[in-house]
VMD Tcl script that draws the C-alpha trace (Angstrom):
set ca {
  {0.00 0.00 0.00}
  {1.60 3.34 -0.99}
  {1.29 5.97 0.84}
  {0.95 9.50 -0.09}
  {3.38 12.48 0.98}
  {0.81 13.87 3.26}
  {-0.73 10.50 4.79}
  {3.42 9.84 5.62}
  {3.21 13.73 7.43}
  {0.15 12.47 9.48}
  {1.35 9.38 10.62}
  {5.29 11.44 11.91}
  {2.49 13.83 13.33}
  {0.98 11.15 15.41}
  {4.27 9.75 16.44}
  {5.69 13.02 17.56}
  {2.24 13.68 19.34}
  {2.72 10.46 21.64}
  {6.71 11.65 22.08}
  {5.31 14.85 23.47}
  {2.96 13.67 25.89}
  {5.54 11.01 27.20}
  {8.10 13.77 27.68}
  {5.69 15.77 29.46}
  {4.75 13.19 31.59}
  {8.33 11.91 32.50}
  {9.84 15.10 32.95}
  {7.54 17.69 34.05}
  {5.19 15.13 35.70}
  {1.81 16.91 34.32}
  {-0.35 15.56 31.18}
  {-2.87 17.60 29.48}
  {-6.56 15.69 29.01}
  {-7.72 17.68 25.80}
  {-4.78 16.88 24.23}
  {-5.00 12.98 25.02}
  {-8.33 12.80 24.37}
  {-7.59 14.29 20.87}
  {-4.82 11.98 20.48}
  {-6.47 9.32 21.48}
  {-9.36 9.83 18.38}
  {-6.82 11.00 15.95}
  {-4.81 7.78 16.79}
  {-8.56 5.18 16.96}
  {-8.89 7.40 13.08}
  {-5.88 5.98 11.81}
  {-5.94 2.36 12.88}
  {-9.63 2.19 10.94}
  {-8.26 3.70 8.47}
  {-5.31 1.52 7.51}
  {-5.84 -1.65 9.44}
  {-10.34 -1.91 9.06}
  {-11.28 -0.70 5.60}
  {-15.23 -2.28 5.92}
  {-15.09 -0.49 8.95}
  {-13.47 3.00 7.58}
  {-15.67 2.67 4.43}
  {-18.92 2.99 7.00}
  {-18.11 5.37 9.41}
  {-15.69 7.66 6.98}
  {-16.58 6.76 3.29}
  {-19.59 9.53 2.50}
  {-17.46 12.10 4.16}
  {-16.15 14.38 1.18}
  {-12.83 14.69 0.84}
  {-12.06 12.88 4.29}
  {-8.19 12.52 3.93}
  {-8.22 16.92 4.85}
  {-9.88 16.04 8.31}
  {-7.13 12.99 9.40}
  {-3.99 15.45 7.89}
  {-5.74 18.54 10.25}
  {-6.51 15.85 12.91}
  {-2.92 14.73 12.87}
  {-1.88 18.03 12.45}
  {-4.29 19.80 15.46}
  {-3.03 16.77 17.51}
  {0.87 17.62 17.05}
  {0.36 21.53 17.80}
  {-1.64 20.80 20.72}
  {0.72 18.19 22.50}
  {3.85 19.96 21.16}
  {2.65 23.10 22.87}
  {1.48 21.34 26.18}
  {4.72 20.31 26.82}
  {6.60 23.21 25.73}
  {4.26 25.28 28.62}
  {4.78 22.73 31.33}
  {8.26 23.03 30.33}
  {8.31 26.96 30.79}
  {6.62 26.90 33.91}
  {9.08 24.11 35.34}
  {11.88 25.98 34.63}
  {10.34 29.06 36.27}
  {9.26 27.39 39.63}
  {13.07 25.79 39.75}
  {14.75 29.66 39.42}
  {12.11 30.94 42.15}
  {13.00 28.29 44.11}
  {16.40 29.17 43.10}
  {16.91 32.73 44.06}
  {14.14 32.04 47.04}
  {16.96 30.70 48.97}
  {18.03 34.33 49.96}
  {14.57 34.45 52.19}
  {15.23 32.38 55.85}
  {14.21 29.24 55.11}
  {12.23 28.34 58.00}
  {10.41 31.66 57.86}
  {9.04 30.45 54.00}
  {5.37 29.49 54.18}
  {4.91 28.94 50.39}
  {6.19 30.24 46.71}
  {3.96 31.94 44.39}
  {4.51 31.75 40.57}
  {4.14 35.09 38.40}
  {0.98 34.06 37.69}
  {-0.42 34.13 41.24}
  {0.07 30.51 41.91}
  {1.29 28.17 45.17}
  {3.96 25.74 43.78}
  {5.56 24.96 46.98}
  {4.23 24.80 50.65}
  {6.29 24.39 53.83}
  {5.29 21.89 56.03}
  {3.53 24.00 58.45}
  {0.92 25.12 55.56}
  {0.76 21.30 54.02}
  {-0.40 20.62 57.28}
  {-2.59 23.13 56.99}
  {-4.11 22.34 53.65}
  {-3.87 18.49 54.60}
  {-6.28 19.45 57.23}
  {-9.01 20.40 55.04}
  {-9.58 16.66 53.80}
  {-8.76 15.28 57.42}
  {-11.19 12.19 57.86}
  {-10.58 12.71 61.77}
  {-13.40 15.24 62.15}
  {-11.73 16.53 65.02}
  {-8.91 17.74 63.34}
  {-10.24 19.16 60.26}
  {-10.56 22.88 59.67}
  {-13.87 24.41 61.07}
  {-13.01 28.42 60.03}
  {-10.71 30.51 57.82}
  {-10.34 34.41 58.90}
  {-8.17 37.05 56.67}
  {-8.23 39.79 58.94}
  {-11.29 39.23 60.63}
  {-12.95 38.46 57.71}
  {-14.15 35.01 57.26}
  {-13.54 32.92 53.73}
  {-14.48 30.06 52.46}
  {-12.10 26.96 53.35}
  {-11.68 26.11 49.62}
  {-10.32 29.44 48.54}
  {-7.62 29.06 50.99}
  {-4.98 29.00 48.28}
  {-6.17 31.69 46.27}
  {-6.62 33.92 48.56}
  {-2.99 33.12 49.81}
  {-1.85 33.79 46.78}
  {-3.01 36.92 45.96}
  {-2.38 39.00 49.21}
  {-1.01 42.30 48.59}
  {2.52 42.57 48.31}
  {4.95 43.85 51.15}
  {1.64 43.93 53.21}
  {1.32 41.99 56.52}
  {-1.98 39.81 56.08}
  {-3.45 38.07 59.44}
  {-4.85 34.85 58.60}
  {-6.22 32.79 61.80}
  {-7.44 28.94 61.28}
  {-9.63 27.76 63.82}
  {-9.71 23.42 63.65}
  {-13.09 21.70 64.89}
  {-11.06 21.24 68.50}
  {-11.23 24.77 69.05}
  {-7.20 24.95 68.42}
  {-6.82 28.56 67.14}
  {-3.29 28.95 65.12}
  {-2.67 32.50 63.76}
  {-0.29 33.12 61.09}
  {1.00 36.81 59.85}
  {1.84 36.39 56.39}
  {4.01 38.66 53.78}
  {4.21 38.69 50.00}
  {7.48 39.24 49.25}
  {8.95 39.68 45.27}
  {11.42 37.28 44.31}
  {14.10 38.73 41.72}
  {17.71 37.86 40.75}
  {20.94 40.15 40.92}
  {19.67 41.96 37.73}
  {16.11 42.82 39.10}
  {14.59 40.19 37.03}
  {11.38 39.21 38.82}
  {10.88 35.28 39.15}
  {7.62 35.44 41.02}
  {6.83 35.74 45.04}
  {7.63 34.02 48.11}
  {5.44 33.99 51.57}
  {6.41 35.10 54.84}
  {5.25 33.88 58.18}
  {5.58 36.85 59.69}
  {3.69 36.47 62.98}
  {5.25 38.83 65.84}
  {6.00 37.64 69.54}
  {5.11 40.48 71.49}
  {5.45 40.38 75.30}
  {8.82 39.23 77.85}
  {7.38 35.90 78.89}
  {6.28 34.65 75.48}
  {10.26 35.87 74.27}
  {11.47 34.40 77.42}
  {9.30 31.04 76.87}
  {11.13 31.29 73.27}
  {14.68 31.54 74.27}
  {13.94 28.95 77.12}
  {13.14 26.27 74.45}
  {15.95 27.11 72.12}
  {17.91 26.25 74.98}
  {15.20 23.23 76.22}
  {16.43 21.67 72.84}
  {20.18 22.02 73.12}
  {20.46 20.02 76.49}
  {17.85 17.19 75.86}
  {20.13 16.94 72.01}
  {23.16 16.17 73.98}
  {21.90 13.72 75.52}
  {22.34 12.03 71.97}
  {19.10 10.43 72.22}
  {16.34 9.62 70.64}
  {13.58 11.50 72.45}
  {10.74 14.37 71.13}
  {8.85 16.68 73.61}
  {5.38 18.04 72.91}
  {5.63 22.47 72.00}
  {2.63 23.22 73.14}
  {2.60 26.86 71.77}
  {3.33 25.44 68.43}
  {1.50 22.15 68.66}
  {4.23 19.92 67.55}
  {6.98 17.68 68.44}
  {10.48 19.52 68.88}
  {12.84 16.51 67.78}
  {16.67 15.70 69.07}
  {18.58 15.47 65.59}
  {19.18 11.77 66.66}
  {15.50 10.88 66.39}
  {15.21 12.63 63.29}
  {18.18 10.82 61.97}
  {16.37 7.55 63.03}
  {12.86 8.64 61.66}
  {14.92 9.73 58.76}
  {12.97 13.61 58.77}
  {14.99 16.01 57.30}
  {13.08 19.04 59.91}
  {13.48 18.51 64.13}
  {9.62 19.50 63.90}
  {6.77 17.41 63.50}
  {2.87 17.87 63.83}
  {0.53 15.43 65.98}
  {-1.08 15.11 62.40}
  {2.04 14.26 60.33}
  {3.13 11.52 63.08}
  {0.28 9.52 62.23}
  {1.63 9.43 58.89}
  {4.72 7.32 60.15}
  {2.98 5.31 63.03}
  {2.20 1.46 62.15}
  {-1.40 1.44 61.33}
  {-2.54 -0.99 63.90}
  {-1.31 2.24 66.59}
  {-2.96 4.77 65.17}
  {-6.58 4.37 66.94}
  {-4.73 3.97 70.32}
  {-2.57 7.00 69.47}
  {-6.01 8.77 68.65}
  {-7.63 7.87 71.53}
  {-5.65 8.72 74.46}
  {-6.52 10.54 77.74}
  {-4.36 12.98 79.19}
  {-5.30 13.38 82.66}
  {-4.63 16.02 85.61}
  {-1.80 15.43 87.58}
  {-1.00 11.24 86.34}
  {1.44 10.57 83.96}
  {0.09 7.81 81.77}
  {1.90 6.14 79.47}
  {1.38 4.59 75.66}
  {3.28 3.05 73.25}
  {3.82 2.18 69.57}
  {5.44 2.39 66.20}
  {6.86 4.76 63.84}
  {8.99 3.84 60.82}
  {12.33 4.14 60.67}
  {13.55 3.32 57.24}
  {12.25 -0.52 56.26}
  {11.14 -1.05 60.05}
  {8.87 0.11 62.66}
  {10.65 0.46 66.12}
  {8.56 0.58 69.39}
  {8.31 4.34 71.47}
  {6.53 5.30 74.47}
  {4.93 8.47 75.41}
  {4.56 9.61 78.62}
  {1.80 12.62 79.05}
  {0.20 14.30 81.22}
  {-1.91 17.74 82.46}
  {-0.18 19.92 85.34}
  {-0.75 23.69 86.41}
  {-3.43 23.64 82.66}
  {-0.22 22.46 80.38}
  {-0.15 19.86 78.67}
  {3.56 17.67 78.44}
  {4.17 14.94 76.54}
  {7.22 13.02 75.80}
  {8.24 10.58 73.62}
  {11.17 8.45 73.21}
  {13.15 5.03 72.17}
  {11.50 2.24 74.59}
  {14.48 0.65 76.65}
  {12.20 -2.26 78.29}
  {15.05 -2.45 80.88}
  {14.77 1.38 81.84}
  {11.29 0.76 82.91}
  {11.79 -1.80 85.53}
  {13.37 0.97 88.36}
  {15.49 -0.23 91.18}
  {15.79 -3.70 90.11}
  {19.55 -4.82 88.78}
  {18.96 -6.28 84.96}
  {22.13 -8.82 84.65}
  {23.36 -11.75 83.28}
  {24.18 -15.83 84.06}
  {27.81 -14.61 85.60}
  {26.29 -12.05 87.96}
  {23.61 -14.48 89.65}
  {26.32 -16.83 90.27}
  {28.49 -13.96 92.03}
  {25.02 -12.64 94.30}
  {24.36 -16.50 95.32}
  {28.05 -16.74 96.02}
  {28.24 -13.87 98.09}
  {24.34 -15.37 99.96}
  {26.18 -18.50 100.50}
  {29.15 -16.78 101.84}
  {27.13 -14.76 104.47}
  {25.12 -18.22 105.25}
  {21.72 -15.73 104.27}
  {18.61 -17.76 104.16}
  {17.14 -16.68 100.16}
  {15.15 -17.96 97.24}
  {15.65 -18.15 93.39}
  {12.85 -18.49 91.52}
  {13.21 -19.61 87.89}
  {11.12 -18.47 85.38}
  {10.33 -19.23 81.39}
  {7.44 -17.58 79.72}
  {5.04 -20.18 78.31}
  {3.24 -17.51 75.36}
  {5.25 -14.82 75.05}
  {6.84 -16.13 71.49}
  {3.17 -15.81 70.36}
  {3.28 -12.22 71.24}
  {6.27 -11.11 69.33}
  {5.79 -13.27 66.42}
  {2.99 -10.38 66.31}
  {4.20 -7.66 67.69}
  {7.95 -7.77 67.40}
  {10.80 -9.03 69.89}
  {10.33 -5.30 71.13}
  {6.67 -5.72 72.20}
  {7.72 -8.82 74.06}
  {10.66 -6.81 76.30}
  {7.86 -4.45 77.21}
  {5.82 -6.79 78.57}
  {8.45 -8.59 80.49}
  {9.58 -5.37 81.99}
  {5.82 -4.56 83.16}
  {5.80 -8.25 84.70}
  {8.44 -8.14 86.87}
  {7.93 -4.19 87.51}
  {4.75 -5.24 89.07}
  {6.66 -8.31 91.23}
  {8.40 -4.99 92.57}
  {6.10 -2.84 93.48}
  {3.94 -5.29 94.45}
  {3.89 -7.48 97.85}
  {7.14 -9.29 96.81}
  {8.88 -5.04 96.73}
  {11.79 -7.45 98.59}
  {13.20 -8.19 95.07}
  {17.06 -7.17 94.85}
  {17.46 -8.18 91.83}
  {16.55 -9.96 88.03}
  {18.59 -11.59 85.73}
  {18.18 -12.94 82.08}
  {20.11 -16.40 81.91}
  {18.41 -16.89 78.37}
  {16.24 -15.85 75.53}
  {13.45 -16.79 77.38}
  {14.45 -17.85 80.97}
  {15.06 -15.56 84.03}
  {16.07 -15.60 87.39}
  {14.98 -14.31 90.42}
  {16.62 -13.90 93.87}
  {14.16 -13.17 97.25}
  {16.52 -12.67 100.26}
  {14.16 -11.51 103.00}
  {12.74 -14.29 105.15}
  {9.43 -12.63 105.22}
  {8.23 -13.52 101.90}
  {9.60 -16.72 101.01}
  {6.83 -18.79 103.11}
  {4.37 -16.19 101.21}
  {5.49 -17.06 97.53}
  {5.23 -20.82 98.37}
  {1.96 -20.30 99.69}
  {1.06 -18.29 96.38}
  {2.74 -20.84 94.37}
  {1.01 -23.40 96.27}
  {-2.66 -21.40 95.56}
  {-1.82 -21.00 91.94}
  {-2.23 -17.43 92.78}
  {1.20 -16.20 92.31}
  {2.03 -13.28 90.27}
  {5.24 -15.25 89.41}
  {3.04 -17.46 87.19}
  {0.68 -15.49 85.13}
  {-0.65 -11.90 85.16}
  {-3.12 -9.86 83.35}
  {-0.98 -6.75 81.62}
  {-2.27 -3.76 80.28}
  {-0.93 -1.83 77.58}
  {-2.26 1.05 75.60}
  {-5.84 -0.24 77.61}
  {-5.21 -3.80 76.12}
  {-5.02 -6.79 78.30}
  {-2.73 -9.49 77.31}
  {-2.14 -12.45 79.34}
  {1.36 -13.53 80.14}
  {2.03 -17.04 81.66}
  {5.14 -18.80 83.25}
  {6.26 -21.81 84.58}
  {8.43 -21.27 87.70}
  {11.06 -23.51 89.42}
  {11.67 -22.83 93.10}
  {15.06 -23.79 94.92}
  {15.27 -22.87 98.88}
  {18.77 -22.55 100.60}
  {17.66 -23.93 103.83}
  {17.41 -27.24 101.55}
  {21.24 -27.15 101.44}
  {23.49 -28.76 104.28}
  {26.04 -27.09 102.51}
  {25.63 -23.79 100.55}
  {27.35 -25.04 97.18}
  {26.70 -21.72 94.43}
  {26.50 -24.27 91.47}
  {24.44 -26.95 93.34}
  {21.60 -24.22 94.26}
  {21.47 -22.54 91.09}
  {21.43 -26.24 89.43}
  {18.47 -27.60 91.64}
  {16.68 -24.57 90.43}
  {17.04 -25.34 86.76}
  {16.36 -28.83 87.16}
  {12.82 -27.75 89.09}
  {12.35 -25.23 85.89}
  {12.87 -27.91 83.53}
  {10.21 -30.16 85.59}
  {7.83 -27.42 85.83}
  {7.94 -27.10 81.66}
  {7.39 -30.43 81.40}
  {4.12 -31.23 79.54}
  {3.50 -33.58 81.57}
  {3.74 -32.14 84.71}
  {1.11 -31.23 86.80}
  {1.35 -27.84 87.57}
  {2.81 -25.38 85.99}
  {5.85 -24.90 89.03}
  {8.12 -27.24 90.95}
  {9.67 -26.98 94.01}
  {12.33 -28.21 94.58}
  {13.05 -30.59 97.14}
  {16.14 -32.61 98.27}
  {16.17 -36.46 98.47}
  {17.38 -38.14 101.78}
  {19.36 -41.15 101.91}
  {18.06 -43.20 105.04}
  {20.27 -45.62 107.01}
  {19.66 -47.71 109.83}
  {20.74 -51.23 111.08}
  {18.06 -53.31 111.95}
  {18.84 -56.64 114.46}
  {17.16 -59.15 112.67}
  {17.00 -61.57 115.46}
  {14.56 -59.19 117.50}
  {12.57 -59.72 114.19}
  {12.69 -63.67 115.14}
  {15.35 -64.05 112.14}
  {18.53 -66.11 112.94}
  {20.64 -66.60 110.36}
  {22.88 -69.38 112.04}
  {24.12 -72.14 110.03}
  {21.69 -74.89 111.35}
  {18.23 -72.88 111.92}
  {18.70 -71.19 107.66}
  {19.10 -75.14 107.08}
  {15.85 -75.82 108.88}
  {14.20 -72.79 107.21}
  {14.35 -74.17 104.03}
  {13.43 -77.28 104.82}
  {10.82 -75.97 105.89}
  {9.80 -73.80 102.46}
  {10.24 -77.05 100.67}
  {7.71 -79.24 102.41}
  {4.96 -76.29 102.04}
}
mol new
graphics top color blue
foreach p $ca { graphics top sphere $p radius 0.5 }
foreach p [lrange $ca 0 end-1] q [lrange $ca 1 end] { graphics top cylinder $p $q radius 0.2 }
display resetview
């Protein structure tokens, strides 16, 4: 089939058309729908035309002089994508040199950039937040009023009227959210330009003015706040109530990865594993108690566990957050190894003290953190034994982890030891299951315990104590076993001489003969 000089022009036509609307799409991320659509039947045209001739003949053979209408087609089609890209292009390259010679403006003062046509093309994240509010599904959190200078506007014209404030003029915009939070922002337009007064477009201000000592006290207290908790060189946030956001040490936002030390209650969410969000939503703050939650926020390809501890005092709200250290919460109790148990019993021995060591291996707490993450499991733990502590068994000196899943116990006052048999005994023993709460969650946690006494000991032998406790642990987890501890308790080898002859036995030579004469007649 030949092909005229004109049909060749429409099909290059077509072909450049798709080029241009790829390009457009790959490197200024926009596409134009008029001039798809128009491709798109320009394109459907063709195929009938070369590939479907009963098809062509129907639809496009009474049309006079059809061939004009596919070369404009092809034609309209190639102007319209050609100049698409070409204006995304333009305006690409003018957002880039606002952005460019914006960076004379302090950074953290820029609320947004405004192209020369009177357009946002670049928020900060304290205005994202803002606009991100409008949609917030949280109805709570979503934007209830918009004032520019006392004058109240519609929350969809938010970024128009933004954009066109009057230049060098300080505009007062307050945004009220449907929890009554008020923030108040003092904005001013100010003209973007290079060295040769060549305008780029416009950049906004927050200019909002601190008036008053305290409030410029409050703000050089906090720039100093932030310096001392950031060399501590830990991961750890506290709340900015002024601001409403989380002031950040730089090595938590190295771990979340944030490139600003500031982050919104909103924008958190946005990082917190799913499953914590409701609890995170939920929370009470309360007058005067500290209460305590935890959960997750990604850092990089993970989610790592944090708690944050809140509270109300004096009508102020504080809340902290930081990297959970399961250990840190279990106060007063020593968190050690194999080595130093032997050492403590050594030194119990030594001062011939009368103690206890209770071993313990948690029956379900693999199910937990095959869920929730090795983490989750620590936590729990820690809670455990925090409340062997502070409950009636406060005697505990100390705790130590002799393996994954297997820890140790040491009760030295007198006191208490009868009353954890006795528990033990009851199957009422905190030592062997309790009912924990986190983030107002109850999750059962179980053990099976193994109890060694040193009164059981003639002679206090370290190795042999610490070794009758494992063995009464490994009896205790034992499927078979009855209950869920053991106690141990030491065998006694009985000997005594018995005189057989008061038992009417004589074992002389004659009278054994006799005997068994006797067992062989019966």
């Amino acid at each position: 089939m030949e092909l005229s000089y004109f049909e060749i022009l429409s099909i290059i036509g077509i072909v450049l058309s798709l080029g241009f609307i790829v390009a457009n799409i790959l490197s200024n991320k926009k596409i134009s729908i008029d001039s798809l659509l128009i491709f798109i039947i320009v394109l459907l045209a063709h195929i009938i035309k070369y590939f479907d001739g009963p098809s062509y003949i129907k639809f496009f053979g009474k049309i006079p002089k059809v061939e004009y209408y596919f070369y404009g087609g092809s034609g309209l089609t190639f102007l319209l994508s050609l100049t698409t890209f070409l204006v995304a292009t333009h305006k690409n390259n003018s957002e880039k040199r606002l952005l460019m010679n914006g960076v004379f403006f302090e950074e953290s003062r820029i609320l947004a950039y405004v192209t020369k046509s009177n357009k946002l093309c670049k928020y900060s994240q304290k205005l994202a937040e803002i606009f991100k509010a409008q949609k917030e599904k949280h109805v709570q959190f979503q934007l209830k009023q918009i004032k520019v200078d006392d004058k109240e506007i519609k929350i969809r014209h938010l970024a128009k009227e933004l954009a066109n404030i009057p230049l060098d003029k300080p505009v007062m915009f307050s945004f009220t959210y449907a929890n009554n939070f008020v923030l108040d922002l003092e904005v001013v337009k100010r003209l973007v330009m290079n060295e040769k007064r060549k305008r780029f477009g416009y950049v906004l201000i927050d200019n909002t003015v601190i008036t008053g000592y305290r409030t410029e006290a409050s703000k050089e207290f906090k720039r100093y706040l932030f310096i001392y908790l950031d060399l501590l060189n830990m991961p750890i946030a506290y709340l900015d109530e002024d601001n409403n956001s989380y002031i950040l040490s730089n090595a938590l936002r190295e771990l979340l990865r944030l490139e600003q030390n500031e982050i919104t209650p909103f924008a958190i969410k946005d990082i917190m594993h799913p499953e914590d969000v409701f609890s995170y939503e939920t929370r009470k703050m309360e007058d005067h108690k500290v209460n305590r939650l935890y959960f997750r926020l990604r850092c990089g390809d993970n989610y790592l566990w944090f708690s944050e501890d809140s509270g109300n005092f004096f009508g102020k709200k504080f809340i902290l957050i930081r990297r959970v250290d399961p250990a840190a919460t279990i106060s007063k109790i020593s968190f050690s190894n194999y080595k130093a148990m032997v050492r403590r019993v050594s030194e119990l021995c030594d001062e011939k003290s009368r103690f206890a060591i209770a071993m313990l291996r948690f029956s379900n707490i693999n199910d937990v953190t095959h869920k929730k993450g090795d983490e989750f499991g620590e936590i729990l733990i820690s809670k455990f034994f925090a409340r062997i502590y502070n409950g009636k068994t406060n005697v505990l000196n100390n705790v130590f982890k002799i393996s994954a899943n297997e820890y140790a116990l040491i009760f030295e006052d007198e006191s208490y030891i009868d009353l954890i048999i006795r528990d033990l005994s009851n199957n009422s023993s905190e030592l062997l299951h309790q009912d924990i709460r986190v983030n107002k969650v109850s999750i059962h946690v179980e053990a099976q315990v193994g109890l060694v006494l040193s009164e059981d000991f003639e002679t206090l032998v370290p190795r042999e104590i610490i070794k009758a406790g494992l063995d009464a642990l490994k009896e205790a987890t034992d499927p078979d076993f009855l209950n869920d501890y053991s106690i141990y308790i030491p065998t006694v080898e009985v000997e005594e001489e018995y005189d057989l002859s008061k038992l009417g036995i004589n074992l002389e030579e004659d009278d054994l003969s006799e005997f068994l004469d006797e067992l062989e007649n019966q």
